[in-house]
PDB file with SEQRES, HELIX, SHEET and CRYST1 records, atoms N, CA, C and O in Angstrom:
SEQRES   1 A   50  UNK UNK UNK UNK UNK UNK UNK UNK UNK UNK UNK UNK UNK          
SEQRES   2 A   50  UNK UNK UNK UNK UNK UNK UNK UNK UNK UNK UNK UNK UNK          
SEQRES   3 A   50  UNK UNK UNK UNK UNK UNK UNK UNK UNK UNK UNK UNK UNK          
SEQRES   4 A   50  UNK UNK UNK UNK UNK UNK UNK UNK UNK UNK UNK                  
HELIX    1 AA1 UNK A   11  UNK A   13  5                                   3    
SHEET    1 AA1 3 UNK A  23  UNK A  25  0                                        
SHEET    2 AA1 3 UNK A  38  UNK A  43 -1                                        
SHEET    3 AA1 3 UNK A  46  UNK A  49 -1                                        
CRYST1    1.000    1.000    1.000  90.00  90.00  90.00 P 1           1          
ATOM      1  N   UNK A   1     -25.001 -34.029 -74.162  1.00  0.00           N  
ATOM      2  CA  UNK A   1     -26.356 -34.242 -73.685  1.00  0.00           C  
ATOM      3  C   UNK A   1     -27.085 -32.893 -73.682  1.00  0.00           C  
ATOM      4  O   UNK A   1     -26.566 -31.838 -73.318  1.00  0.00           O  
ATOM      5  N   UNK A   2     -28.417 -33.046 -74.152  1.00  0.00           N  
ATOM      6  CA  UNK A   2     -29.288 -31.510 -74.407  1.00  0.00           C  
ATOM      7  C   UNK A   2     -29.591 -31.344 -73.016  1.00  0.00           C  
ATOM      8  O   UNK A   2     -29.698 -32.260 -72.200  1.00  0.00           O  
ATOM      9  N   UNK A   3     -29.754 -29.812 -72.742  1.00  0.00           N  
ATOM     10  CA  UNK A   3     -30.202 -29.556 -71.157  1.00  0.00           C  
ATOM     11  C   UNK A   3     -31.655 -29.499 -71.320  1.00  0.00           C  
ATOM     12  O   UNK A   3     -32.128 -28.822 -72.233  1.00  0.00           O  
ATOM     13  N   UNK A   4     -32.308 -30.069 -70.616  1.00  0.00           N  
ATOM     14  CA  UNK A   4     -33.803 -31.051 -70.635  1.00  0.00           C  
ATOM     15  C   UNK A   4     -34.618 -30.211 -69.438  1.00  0.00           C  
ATOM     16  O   UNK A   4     -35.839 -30.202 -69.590  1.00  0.00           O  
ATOM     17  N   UNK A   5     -34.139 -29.560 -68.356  1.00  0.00           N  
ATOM     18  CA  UNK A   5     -34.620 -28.667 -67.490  1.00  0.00           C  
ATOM     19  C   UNK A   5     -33.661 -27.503 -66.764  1.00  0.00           C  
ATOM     20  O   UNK A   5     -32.490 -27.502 -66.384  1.00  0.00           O  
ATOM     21  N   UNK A   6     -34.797 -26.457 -66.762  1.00  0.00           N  
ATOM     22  CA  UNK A   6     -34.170 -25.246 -66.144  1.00  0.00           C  
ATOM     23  C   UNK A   6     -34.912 -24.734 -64.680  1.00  0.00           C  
ATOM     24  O   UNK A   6     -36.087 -24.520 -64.382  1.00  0.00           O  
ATOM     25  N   UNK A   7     -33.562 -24.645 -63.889  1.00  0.00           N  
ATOM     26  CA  UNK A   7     -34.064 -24.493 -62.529  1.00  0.00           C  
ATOM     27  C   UNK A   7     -34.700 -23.068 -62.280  1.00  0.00           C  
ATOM     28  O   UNK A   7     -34.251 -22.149 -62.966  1.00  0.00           O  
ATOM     29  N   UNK A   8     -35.409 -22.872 -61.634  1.00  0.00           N  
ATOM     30  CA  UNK A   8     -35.647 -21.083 -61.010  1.00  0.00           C  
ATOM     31  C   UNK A   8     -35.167 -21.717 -59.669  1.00  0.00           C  
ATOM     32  O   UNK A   8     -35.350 -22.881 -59.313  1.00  0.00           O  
ATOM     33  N   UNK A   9     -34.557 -20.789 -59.037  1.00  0.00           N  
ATOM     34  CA  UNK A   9     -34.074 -20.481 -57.556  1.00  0.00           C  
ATOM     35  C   UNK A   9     -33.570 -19.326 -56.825  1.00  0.00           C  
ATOM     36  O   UNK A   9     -33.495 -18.224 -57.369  1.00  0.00           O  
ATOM     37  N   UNK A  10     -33.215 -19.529 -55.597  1.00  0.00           N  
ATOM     38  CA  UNK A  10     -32.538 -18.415 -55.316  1.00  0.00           C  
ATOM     39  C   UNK A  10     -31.072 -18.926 -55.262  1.00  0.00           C  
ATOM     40  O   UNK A  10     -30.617 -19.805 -55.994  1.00  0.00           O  
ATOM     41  N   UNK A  11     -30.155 -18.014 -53.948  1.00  0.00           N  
ATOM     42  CA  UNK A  11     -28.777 -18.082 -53.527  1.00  0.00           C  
ATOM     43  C   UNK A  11     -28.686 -19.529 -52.957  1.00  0.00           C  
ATOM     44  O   UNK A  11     -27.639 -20.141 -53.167  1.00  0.00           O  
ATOM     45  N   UNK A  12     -29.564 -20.062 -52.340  1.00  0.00           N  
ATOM     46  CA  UNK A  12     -29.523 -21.863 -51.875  1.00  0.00           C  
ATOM     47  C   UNK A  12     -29.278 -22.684 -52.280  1.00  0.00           C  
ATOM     48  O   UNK A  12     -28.881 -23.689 -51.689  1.00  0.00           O  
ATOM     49  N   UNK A  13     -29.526 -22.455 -54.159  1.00  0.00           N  
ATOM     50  CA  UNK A  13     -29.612 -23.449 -55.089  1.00  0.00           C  
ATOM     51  C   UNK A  13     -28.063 -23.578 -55.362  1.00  0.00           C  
ATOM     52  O   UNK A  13     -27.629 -24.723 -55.487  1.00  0.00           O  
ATOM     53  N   UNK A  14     -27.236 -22.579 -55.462  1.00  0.00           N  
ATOM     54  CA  UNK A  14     -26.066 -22.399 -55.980  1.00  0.00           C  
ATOM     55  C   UNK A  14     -24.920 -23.352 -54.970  1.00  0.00           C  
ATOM     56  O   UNK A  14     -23.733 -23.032 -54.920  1.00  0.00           O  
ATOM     57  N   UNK A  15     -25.320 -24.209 -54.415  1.00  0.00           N  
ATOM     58  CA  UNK A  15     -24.368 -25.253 -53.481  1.00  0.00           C  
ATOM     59  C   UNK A  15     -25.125 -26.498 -53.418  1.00  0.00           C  
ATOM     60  O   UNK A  15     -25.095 -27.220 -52.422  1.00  0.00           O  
ATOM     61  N   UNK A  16     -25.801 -26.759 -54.458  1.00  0.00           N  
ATOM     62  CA  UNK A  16     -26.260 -27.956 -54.515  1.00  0.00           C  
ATOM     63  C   UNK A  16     -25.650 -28.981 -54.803  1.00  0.00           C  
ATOM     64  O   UNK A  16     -25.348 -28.993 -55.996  1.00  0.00           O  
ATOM     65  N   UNK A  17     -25.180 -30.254 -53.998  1.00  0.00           N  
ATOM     66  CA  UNK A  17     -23.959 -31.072 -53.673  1.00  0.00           C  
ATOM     67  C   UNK A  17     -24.348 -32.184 -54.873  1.00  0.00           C  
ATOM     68  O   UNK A  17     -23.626 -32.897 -55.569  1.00  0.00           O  
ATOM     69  N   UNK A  18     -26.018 -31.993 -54.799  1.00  0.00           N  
ATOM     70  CA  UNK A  18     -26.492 -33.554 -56.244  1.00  0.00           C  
ATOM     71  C   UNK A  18     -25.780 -32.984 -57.439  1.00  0.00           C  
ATOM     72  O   UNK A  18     -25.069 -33.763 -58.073  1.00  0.00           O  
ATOM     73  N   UNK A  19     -25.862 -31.838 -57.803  1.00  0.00           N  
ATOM     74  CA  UNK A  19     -25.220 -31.600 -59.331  1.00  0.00           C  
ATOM     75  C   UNK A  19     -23.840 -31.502 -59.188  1.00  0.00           C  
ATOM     76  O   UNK A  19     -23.045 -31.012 -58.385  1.00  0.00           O  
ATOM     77  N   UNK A  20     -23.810 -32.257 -60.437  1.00  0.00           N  
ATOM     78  CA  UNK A  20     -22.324 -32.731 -60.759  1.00  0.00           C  
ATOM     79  C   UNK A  20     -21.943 -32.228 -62.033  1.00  0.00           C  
ATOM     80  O   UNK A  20     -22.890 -31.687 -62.603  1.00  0.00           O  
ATOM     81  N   UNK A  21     -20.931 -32.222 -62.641  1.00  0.00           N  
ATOM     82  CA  UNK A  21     -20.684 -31.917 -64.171  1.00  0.00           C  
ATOM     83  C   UNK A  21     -20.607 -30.390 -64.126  1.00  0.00           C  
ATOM     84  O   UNK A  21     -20.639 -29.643 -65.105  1.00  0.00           O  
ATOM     85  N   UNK A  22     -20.479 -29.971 -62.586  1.00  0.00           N  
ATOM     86  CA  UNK A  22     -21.389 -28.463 -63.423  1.00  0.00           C  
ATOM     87  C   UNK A  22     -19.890 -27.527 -63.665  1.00  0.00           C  
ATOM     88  O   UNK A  22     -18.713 -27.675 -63.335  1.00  0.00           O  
ATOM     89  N   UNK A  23     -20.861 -26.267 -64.606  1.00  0.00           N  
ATOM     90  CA  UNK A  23     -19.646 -25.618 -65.637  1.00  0.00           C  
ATOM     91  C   UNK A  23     -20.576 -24.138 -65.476  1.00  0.00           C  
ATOM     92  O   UNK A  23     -21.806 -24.169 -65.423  1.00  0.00           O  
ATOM     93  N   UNK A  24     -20.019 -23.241 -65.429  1.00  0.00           N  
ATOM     94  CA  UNK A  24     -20.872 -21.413 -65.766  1.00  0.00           C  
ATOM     95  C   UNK A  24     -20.831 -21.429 -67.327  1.00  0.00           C  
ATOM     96  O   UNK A  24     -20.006 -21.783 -68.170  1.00  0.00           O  
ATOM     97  N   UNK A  25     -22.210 -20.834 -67.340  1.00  0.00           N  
ATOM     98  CA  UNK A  25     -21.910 -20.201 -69.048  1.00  0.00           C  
ATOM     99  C   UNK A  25     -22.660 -18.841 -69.009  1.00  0.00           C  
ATOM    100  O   UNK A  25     -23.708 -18.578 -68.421  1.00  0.00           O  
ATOM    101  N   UNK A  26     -21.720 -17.881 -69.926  1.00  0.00           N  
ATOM    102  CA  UNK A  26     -22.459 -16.450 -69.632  1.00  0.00           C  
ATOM    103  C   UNK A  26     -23.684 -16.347 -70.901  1.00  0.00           C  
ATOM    104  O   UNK A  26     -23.696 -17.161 -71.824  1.00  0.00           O  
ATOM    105  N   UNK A  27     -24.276 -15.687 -70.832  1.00  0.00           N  
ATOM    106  CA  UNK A  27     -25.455 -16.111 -72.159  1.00  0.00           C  
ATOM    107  C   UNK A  27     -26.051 -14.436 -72.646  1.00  0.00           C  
ATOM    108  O   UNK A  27     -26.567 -13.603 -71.900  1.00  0.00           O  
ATOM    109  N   UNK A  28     -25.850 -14.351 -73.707  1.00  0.00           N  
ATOM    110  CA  UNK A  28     -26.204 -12.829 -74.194  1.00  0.00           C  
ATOM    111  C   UNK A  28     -27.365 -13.274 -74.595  1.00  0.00           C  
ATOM    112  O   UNK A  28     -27.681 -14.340 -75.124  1.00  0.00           O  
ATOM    113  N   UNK A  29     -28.271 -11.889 -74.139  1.00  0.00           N  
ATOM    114  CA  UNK A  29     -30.098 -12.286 -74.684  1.00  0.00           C  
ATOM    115  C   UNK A  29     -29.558 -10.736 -75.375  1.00  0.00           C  
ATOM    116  O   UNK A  29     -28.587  -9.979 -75.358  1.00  0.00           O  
ATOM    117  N   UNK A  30     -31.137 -10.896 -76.068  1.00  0.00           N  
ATOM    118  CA  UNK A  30     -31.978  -9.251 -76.693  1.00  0.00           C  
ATOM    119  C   UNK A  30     -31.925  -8.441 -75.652  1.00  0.00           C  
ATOM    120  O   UNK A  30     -31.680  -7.277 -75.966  1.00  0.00           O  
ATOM    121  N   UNK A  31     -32.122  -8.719 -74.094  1.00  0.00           N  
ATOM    122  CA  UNK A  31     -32.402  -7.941 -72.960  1.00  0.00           C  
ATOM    123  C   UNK A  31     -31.116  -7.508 -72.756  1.00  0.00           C  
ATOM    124  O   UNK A  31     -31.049  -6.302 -72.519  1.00  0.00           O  
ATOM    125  N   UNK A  32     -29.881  -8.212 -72.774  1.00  0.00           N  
ATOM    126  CA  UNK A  32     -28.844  -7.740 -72.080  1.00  0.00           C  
ATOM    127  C   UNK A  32     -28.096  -9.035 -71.583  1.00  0.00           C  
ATOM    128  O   UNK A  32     -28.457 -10.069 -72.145  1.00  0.00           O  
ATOM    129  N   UNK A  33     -27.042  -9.162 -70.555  1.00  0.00           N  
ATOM    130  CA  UNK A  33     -26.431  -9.901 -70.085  1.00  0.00           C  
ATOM    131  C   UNK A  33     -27.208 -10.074 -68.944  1.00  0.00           C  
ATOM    132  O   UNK A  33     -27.869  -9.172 -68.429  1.00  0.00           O  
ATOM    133  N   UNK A  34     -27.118 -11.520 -68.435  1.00  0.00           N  
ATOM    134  CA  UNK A  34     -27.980 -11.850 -67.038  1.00  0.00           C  
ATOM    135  C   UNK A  34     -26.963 -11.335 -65.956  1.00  0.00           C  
ATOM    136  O   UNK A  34     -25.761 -11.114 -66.104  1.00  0.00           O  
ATOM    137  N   UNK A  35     -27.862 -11.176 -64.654  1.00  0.00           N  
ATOM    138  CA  UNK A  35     -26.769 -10.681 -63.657  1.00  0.00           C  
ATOM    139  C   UNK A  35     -25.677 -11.557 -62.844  1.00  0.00           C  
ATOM    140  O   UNK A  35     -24.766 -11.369 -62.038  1.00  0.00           O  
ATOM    141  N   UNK A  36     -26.456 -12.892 -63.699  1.00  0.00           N  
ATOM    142  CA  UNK A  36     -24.826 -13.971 -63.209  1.00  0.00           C  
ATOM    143  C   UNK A  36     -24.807 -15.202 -64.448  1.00  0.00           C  
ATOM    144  O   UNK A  36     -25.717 -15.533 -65.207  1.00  0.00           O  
ATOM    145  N   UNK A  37     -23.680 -15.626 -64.354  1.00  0.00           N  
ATOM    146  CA  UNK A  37     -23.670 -17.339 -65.801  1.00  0.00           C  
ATOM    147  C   UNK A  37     -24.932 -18.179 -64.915  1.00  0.00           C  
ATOM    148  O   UNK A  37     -25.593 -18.198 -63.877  1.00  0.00           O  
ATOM    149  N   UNK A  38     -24.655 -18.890 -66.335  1.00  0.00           N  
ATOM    150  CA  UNK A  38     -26.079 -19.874 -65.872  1.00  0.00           C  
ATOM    151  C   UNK A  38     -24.881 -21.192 -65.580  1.00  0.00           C  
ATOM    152  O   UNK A  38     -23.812 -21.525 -66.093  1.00  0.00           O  
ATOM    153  N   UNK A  39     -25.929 -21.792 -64.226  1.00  0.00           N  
ATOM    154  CA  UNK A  39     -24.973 -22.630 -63.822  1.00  0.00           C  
ATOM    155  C   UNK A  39     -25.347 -24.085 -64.346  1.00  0.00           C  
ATOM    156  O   UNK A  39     -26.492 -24.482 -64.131  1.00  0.00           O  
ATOM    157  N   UNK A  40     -24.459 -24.893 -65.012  1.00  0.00           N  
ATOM    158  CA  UNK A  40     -24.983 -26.101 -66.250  1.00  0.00           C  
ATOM    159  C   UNK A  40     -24.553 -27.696 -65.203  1.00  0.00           C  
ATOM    160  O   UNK A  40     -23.676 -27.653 -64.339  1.00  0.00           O  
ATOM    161  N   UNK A  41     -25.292 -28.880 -65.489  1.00  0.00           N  
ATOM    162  CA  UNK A  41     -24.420 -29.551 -64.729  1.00  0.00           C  
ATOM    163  C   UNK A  41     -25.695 -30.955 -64.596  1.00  0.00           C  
ATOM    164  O   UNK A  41     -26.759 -30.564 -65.077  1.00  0.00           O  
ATOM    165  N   UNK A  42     -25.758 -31.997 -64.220  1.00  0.00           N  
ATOM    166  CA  UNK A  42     -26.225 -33.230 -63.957  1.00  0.00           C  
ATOM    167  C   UNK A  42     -26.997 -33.508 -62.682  1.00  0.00           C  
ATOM    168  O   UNK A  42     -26.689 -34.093 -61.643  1.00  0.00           O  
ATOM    169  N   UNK A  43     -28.145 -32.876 -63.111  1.00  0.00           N  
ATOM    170  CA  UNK A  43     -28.838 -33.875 -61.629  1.00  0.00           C  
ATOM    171  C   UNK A  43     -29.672 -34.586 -61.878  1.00  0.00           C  
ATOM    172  O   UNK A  43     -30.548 -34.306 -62.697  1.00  0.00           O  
ATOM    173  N   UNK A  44     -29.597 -36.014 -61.046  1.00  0.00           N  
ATOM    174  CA  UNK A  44     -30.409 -37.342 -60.960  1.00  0.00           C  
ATOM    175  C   UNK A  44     -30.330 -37.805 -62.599  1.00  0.00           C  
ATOM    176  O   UNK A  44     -31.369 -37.945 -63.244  1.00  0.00           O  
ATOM    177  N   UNK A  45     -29.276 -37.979 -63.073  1.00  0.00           N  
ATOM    178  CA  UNK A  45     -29.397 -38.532 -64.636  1.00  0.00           C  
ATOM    179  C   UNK A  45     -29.893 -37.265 -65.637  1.00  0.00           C  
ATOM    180  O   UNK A  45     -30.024 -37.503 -66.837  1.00  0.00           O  
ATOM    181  N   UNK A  46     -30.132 -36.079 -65.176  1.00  0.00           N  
ATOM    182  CA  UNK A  46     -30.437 -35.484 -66.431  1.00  0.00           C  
ATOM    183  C   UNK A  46     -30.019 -34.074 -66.066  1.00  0.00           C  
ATOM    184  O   UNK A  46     -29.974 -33.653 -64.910  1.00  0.00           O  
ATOM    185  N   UNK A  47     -29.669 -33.271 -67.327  1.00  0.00           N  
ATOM    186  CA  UNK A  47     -29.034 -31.994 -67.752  1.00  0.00           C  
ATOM    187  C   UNK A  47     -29.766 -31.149 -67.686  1.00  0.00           C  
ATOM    188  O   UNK A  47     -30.696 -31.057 -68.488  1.00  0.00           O  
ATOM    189  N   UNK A  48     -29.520 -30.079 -66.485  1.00  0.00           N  
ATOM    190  CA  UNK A  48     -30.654 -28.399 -65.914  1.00  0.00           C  
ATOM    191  C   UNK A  48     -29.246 -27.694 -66.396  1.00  0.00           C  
ATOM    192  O   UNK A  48     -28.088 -28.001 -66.677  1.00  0.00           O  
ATOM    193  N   UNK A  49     -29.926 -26.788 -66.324  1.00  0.00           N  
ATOM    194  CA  UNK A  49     -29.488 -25.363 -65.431  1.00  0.00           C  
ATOM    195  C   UNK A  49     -30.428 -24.467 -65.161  1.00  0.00           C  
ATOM    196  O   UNK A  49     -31.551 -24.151 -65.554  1.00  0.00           O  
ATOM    197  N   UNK A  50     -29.293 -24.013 -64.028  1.00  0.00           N  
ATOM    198  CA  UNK A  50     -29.800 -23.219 -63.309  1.00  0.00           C  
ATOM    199  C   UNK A  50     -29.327 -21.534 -63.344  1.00  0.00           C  
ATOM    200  O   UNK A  50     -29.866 -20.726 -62.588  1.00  0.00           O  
TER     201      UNK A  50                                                      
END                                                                             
């Protein structure tokens, strides 16, 4: 399933009990490495990360 939305948040977001499925992925940009994986996973029927 394509990821269809991306969350902005802070440290709150990262214990969110609705997402399910979820998995880290580390992601190399042009800028550099982010300062944490992006966190991938199922909420309400459809595929974010955050």
């Amino acid at each position: 399933m394509t990821i269809s939305i991306g969350i902005i948040g802070g440290s709150g977001l990262y214990d969110m009990s609705e997402l399910t499925e979820r998995e880290e992925r580390r992601v190399d940009t042009p800028f550099g490495e982010p300062s944490a994986p992006y966190v991938i996973g199922t909420l309400r029927g459809r595929r974010v990360a955050f």
